[in-house]
PyMOL Python script that loads the backbone (N, CA, C, O; Angstrom):
from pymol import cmd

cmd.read_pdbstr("""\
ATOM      1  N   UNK A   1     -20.605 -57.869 -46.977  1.00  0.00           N
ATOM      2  CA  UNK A   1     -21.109 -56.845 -47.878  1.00  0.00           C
ATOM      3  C   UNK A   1     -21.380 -55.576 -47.092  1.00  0.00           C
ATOM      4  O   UNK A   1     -21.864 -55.687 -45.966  1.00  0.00           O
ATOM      5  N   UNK A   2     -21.126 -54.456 -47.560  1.00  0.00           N
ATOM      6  CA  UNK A   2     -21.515 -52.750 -47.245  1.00  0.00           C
ATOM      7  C   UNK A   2     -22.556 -52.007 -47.998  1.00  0.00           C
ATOM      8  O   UNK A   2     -22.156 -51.328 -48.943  1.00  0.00           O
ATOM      9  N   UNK A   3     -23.579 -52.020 -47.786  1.00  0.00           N
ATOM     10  CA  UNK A   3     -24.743 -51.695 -48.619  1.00  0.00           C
ATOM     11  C   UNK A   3     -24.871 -49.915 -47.955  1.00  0.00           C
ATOM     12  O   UNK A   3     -25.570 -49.725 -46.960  1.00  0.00           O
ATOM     13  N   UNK A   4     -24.486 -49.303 -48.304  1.00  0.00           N
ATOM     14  CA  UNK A   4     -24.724 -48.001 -48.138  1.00  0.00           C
ATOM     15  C   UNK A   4     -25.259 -46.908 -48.628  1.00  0.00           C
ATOM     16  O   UNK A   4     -24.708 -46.665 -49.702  1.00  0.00           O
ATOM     17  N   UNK A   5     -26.292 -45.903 -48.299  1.00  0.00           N
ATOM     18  CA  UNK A   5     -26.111 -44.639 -49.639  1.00  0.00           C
ATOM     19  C   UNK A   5     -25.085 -44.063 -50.113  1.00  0.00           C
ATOM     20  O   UNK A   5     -23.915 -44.249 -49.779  1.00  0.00           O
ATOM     21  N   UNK A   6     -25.565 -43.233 -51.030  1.00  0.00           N
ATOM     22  CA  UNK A   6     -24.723 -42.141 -51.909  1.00  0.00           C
ATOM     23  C   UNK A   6     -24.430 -40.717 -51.392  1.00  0.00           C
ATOM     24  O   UNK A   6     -23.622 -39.816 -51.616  1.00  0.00           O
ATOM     25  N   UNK A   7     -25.514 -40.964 -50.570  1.00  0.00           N
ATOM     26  CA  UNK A   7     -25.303 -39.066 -50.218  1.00  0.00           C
ATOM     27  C   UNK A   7     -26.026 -38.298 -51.449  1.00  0.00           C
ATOM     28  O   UNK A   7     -26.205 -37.131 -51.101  1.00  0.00           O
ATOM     29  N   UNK A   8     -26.363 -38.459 -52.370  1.00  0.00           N
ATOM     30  CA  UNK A   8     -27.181 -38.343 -53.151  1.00  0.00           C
ATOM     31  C   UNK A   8     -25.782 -37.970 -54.911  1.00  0.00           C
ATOM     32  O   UNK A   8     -26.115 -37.673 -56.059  1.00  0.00           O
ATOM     33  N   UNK A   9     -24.697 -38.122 -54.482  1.00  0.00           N
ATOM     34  CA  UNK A   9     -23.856 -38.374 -55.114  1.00  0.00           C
ATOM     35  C   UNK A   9     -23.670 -39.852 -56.138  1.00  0.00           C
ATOM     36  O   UNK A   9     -23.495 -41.011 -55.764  1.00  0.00           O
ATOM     37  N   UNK A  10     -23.800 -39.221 -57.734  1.00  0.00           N
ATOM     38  CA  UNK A  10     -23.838 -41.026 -58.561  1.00  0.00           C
ATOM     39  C   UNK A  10     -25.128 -41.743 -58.258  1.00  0.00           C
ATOM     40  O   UNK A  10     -25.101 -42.841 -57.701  1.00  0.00           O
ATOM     41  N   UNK A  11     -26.424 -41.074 -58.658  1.00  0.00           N
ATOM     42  CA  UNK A  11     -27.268 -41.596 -58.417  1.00  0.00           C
ATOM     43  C   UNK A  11     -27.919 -43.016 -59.564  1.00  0.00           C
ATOM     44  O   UNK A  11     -28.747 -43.919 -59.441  1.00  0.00           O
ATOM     45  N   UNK A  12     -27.130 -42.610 -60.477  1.00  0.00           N
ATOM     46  CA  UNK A  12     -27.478 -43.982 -61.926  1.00  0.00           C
ATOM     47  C   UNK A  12     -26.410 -44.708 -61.398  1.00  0.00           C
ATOM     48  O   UNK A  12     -26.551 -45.931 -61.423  1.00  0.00           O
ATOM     49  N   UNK A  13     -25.120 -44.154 -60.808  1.00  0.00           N
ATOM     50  CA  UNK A  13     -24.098 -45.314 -60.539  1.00  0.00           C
ATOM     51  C   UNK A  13     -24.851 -46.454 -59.417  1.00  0.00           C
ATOM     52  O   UNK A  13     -25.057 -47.647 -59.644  1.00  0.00           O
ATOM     53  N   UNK A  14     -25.160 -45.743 -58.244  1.00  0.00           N
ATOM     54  CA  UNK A  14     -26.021 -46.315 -57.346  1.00  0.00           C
ATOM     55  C   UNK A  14     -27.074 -47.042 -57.318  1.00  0.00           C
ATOM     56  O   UNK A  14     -27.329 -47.764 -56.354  1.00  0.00           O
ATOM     57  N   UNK A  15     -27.904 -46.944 -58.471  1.00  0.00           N
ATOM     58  CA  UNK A  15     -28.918 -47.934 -58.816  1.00  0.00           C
ATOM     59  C   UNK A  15     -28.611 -49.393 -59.527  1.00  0.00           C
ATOM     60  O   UNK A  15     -29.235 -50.452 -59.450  1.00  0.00           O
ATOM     61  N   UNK A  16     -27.145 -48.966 -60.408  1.00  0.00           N
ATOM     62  CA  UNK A  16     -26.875 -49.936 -61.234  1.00  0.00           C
ATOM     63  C   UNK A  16     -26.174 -50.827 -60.081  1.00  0.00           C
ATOM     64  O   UNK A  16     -26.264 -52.054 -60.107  1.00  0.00           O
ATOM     65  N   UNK A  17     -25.857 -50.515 -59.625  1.00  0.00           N
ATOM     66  CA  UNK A  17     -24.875 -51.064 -58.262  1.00  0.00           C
ATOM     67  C   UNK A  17     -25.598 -52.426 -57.336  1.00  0.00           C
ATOM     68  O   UNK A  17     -25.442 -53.589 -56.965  1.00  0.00           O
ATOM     69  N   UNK A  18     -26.786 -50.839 -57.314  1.00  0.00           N
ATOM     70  CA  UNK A  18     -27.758 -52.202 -56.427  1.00  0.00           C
ATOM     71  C   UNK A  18     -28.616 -52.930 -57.047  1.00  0.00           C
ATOM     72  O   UNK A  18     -29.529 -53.437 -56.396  1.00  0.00           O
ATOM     73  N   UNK A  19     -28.511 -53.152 -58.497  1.00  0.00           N
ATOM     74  CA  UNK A  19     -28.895 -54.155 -59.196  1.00  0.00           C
ATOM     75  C   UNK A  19     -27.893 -55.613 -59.270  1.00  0.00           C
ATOM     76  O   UNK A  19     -28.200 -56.801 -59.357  1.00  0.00           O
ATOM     77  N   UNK A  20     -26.613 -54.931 -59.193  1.00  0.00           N
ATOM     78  CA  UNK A  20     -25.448 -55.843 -59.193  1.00  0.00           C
ATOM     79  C   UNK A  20     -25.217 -56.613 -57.786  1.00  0.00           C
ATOM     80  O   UNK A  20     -24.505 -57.611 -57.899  1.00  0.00           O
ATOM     81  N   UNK A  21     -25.626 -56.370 -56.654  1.00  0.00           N
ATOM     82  CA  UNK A  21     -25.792 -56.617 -55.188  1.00  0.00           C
ATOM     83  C   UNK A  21     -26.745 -57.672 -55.242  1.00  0.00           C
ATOM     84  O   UNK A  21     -26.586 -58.883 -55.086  1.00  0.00           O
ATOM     85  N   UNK A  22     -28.009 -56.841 -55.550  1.00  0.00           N
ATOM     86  CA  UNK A  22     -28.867 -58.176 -55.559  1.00  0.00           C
ATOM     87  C   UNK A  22     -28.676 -59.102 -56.389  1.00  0.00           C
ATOM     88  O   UNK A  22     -29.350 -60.100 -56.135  1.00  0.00           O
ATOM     89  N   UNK A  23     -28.110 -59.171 -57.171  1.00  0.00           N
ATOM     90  CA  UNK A  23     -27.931 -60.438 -57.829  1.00  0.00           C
ATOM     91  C   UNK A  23     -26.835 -61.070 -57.433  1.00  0.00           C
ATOM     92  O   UNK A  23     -26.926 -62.263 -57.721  1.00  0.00           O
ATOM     93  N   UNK A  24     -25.431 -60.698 -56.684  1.00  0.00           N
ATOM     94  CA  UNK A  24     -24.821 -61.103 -56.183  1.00  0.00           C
ATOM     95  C   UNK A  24     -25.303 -62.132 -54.588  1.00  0.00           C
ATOM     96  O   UNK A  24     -24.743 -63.157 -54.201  1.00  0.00           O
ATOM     97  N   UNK A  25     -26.291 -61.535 -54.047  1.00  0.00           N
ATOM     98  CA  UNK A  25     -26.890 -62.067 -53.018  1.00  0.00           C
ATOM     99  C   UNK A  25     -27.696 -63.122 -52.889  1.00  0.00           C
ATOM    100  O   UNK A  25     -28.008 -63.796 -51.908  1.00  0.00           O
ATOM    101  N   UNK A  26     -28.057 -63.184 -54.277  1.00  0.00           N
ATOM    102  CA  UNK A  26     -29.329 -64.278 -54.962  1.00  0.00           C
ATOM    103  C   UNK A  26     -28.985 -65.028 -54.931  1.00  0.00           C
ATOM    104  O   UNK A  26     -29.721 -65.976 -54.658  1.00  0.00           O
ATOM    105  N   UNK A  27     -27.244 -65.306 -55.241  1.00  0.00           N
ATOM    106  CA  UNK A  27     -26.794 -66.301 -55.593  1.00  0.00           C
ATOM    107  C   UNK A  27     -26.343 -66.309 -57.277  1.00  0.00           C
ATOM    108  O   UNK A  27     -25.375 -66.934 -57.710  1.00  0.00           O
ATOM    109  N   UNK A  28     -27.161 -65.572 -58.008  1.00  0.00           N
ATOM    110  CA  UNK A  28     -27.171 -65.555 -59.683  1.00  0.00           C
ATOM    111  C   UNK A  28     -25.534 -65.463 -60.156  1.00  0.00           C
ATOM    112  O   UNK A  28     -24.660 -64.992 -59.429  1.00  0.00           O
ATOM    113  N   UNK A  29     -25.331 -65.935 -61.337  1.00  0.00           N
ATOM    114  CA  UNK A  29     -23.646 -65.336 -61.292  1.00  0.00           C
ATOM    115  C   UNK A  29     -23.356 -63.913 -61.889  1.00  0.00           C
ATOM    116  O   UNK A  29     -24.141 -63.041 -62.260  1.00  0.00           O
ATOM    117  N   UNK A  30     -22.069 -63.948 -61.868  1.00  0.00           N
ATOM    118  CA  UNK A  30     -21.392 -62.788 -61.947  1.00  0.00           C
ATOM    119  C   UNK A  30     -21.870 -62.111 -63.238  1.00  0.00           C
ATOM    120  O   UNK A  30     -22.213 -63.128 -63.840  1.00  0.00           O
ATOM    121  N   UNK A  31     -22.089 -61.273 -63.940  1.00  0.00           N
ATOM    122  CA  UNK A  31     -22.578 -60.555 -65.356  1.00  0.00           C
ATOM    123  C   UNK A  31     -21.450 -60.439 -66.315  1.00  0.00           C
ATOM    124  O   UNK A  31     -21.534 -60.178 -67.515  1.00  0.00           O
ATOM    125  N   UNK A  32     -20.198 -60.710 -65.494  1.00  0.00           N
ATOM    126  CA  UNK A  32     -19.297 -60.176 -66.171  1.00  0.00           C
ATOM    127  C   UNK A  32     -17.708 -59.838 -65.529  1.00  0.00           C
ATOM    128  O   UNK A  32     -17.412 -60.302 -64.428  1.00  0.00           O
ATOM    129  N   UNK A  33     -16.886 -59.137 -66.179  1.00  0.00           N
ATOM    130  CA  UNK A  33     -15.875 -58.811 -65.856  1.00  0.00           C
ATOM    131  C   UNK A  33     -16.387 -57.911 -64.163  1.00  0.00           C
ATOM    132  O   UNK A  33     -17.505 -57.461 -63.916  1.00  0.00           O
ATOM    133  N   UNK A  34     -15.014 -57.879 -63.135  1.00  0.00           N
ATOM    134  CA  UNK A  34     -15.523 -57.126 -61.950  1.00  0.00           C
ATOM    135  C   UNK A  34     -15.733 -55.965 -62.317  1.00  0.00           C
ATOM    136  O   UNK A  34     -15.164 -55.624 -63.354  1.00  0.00           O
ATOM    137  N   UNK A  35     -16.582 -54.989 -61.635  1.00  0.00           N
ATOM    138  CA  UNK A  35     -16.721 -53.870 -61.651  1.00  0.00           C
ATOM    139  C   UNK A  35     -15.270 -52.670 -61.119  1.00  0.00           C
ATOM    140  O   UNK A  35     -14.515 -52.934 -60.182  1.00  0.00           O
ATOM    141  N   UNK A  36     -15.220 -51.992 -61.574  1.00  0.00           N
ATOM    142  CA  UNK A  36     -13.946 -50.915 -61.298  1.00  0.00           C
ATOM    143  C   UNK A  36     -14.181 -50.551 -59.563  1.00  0.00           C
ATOM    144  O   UNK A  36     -13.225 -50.452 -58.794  1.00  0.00           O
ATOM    145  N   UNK A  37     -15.517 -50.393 -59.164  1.00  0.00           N
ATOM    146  CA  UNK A  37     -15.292 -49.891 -57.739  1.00  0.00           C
ATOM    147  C   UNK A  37     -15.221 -50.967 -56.516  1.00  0.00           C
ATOM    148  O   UNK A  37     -15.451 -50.767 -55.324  1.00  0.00           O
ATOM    149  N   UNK A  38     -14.816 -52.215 -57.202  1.00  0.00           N
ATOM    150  CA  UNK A  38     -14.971 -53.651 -56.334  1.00  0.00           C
ATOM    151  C   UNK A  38     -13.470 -53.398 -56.209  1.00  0.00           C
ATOM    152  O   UNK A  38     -12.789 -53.254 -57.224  1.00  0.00           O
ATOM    153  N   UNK A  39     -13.007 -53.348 -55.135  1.00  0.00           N
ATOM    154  CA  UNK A  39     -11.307 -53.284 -54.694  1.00  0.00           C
ATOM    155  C   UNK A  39     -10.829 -53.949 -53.362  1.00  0.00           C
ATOM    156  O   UNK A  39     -11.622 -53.973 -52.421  1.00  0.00           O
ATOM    157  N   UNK A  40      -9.781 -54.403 -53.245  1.00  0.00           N
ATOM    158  CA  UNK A  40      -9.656 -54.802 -51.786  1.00  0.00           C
ATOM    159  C   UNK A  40      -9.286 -53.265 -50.837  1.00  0.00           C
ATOM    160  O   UNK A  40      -9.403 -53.330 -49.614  1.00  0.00           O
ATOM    161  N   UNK A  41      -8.995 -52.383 -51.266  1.00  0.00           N
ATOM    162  CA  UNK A  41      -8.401 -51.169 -50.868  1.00  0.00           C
ATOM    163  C   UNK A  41      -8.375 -50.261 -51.832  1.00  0.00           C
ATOM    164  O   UNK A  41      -8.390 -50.664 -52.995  1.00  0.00           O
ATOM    165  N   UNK A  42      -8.334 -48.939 -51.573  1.00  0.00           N
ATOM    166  CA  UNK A  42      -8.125 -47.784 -52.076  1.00  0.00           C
ATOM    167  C   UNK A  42      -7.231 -47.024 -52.877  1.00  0.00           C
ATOM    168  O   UNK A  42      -6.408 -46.200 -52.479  1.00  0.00           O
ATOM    169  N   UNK A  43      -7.414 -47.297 -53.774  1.00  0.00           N
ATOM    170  CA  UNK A  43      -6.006 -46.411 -54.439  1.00  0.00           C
ATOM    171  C   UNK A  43      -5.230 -45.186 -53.625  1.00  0.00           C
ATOM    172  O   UNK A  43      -5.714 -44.226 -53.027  1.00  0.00           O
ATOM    173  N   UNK A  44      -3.729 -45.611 -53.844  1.00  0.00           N
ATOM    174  CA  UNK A  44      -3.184 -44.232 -53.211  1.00  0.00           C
ATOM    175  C   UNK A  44      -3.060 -43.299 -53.705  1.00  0.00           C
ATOM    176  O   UNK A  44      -2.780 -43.164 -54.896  1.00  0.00           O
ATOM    177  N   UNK A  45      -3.303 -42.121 -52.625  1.00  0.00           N
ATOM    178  CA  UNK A  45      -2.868 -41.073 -53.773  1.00  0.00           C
ATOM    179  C   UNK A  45      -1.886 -40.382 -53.401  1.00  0.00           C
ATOM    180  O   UNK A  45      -1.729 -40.197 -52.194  1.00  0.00           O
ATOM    181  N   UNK A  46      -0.704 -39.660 -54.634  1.00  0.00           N
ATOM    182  CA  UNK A  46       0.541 -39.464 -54.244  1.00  0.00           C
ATOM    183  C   UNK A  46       0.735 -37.805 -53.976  1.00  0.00           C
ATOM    184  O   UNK A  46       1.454 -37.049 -54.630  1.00  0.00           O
ATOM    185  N   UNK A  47       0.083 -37.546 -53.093  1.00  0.00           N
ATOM    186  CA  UNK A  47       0.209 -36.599 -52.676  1.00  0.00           C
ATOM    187  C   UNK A  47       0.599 -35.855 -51.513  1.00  0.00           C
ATOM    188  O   UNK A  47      -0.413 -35.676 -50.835  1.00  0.00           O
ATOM    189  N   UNK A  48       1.683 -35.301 -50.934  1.00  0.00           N
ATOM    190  CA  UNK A  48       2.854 -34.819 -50.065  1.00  0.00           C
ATOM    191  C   UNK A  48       2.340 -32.880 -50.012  1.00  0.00           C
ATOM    192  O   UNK A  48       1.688 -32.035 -50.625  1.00  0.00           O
ATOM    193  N   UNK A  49       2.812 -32.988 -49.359  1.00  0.00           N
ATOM    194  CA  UNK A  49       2.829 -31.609 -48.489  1.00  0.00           C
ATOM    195  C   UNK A  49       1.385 -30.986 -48.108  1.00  0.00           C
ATOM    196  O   UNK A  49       0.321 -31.605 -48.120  1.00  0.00           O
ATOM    197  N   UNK A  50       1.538 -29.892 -47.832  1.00  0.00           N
ATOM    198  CA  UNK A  50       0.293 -29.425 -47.605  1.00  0.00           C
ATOM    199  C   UNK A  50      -1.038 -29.779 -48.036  1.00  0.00           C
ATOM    200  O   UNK A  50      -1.989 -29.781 -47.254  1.00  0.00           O
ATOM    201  N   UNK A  51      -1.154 -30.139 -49.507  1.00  0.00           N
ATOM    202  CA  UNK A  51      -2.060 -30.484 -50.162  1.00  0.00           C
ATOM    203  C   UNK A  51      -3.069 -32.305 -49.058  1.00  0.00           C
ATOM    204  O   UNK A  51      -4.277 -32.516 -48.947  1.00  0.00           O
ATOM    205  N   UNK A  52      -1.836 -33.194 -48.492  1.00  0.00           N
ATOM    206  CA  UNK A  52      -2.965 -34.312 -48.180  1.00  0.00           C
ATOM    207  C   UNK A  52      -3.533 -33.299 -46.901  1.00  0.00           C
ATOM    208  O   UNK A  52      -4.763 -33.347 -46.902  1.00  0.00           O
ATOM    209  N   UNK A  53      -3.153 -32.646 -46.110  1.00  0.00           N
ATOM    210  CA  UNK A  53      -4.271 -31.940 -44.859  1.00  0.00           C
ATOM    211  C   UNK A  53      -5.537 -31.381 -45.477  1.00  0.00           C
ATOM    212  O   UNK A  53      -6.646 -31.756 -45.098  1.00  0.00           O
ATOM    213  N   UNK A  54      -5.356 -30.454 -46.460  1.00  0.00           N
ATOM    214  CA  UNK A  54      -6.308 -30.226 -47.066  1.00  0.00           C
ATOM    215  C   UNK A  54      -6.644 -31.477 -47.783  1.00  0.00           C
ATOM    216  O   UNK A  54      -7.136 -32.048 -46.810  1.00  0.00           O
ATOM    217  N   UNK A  55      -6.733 -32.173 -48.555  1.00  0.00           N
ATOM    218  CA  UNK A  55      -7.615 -33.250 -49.113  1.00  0.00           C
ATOM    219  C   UNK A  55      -8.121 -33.784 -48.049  1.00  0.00           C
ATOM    220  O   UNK A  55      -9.218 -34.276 -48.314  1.00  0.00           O
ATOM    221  N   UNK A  56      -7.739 -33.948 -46.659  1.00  0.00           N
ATOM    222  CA  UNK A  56      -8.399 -34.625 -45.646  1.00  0.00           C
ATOM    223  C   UNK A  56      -9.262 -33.388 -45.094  1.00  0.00           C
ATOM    224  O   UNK A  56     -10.363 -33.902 -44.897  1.00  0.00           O
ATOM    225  N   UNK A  57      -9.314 -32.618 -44.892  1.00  0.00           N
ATOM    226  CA  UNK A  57      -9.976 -31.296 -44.273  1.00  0.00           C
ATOM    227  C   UNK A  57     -11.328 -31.527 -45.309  1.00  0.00           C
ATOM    228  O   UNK A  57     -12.443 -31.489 -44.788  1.00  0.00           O
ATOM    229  N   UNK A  58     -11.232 -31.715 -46.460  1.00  0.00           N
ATOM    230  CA  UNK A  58     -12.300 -31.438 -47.390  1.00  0.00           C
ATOM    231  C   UNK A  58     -13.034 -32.866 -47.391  1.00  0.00           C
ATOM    232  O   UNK A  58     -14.254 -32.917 -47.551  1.00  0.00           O
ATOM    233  N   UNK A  59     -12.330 -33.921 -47.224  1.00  0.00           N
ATOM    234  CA  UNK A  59     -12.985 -35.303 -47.281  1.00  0.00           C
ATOM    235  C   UNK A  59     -13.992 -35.205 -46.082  1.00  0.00           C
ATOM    236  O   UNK A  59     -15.221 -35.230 -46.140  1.00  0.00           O
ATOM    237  N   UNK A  60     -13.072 -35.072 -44.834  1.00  0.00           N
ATOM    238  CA  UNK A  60     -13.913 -35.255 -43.364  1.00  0.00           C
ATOM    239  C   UNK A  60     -14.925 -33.904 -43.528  1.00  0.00           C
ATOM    240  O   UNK A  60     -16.020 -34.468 -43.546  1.00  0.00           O
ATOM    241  N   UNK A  61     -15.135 -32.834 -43.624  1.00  0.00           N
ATOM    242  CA  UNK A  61     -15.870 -32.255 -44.227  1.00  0.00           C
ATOM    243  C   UNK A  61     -17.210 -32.249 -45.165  1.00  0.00           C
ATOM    244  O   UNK A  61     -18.255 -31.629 -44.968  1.00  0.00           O
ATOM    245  N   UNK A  62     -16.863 -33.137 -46.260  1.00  0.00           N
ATOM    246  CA  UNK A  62     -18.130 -33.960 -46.997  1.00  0.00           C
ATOM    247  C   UNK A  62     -18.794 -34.573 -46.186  1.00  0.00           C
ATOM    248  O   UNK A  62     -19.953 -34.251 -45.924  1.00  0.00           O
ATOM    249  N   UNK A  63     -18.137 -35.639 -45.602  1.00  0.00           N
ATOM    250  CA  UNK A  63     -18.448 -36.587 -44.739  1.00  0.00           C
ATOM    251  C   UNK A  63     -19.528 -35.782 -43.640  1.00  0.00           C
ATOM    252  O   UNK A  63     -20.663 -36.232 -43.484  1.00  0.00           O
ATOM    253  N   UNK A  64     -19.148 -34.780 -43.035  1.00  0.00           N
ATOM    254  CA  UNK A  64     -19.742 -34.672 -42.045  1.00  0.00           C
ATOM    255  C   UNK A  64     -21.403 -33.904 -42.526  1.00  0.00           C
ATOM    256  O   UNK A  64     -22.415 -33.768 -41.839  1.00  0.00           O
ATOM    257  N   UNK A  65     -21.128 -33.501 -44.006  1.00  0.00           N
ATOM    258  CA  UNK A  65     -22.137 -32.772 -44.545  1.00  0.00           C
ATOM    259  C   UNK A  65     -23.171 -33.764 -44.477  1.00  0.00           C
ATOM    260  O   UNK A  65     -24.083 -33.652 -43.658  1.00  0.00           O
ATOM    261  N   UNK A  66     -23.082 -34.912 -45.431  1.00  0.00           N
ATOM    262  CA  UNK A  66     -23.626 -36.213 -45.647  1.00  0.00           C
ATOM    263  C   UNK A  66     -24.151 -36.619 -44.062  1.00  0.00           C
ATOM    264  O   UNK A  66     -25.150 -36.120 -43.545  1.00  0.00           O
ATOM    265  N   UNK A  67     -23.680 -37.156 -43.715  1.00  0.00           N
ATOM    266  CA  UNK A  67     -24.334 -37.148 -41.928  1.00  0.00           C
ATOM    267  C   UNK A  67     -25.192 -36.196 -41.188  1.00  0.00           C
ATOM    268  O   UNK A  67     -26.071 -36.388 -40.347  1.00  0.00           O
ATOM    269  N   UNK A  68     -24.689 -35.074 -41.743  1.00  0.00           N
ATOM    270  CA  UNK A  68     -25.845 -34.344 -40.983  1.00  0.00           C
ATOM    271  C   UNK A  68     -27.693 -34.568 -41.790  1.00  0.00           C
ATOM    272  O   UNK A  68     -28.629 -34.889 -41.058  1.00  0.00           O
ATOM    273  N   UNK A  69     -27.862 -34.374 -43.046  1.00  0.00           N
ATOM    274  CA  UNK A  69     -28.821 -34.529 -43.923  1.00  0.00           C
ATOM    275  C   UNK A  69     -29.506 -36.091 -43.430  1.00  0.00           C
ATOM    276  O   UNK A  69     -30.737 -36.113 -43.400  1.00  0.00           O
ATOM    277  N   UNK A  70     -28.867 -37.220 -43.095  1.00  0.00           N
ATOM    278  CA  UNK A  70     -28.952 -38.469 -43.124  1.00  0.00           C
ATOM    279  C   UNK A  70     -29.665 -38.557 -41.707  1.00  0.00           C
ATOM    280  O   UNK A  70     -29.983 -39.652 -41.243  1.00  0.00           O
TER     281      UNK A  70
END
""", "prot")
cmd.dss("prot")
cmd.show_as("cartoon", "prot")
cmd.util.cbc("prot")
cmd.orient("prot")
């Protein structure tokens, strides 16, 4: 398991989440169908040329915002 913050990003998503954790941890069963952000991997995204440097420029970027505050 990866129990992480939000960055203060999806903060009702994040609570409901870690309601779903702990009960996963308890042992309790599942509530239901899986959740959409339970994945073995990441969706791709189909994006070529210039545009993935920039999507990565702006990702590692967030990222580093989030870290600094933390």
């Amino acid at each position: 398991w990866y129990i992480g913050g939000c960055g203060g990003h999806g903060l009702a998503l994040s609570v409901a989440h870690g309601a779903y954790v702990a009960g996963a941890l308890l042992g309790e069963p599942d509530p239901g169908d899986p959740l959409p952000w339970h994945r073995s991997r990441a969706p791709r995204l189909p994006l070529s040329g210039p545009v993935r440097p920039l999507l990565r420029a702006c990702v590692d970027a967030h990222g580093w915002a989030v870290r600094r505050v933390c």
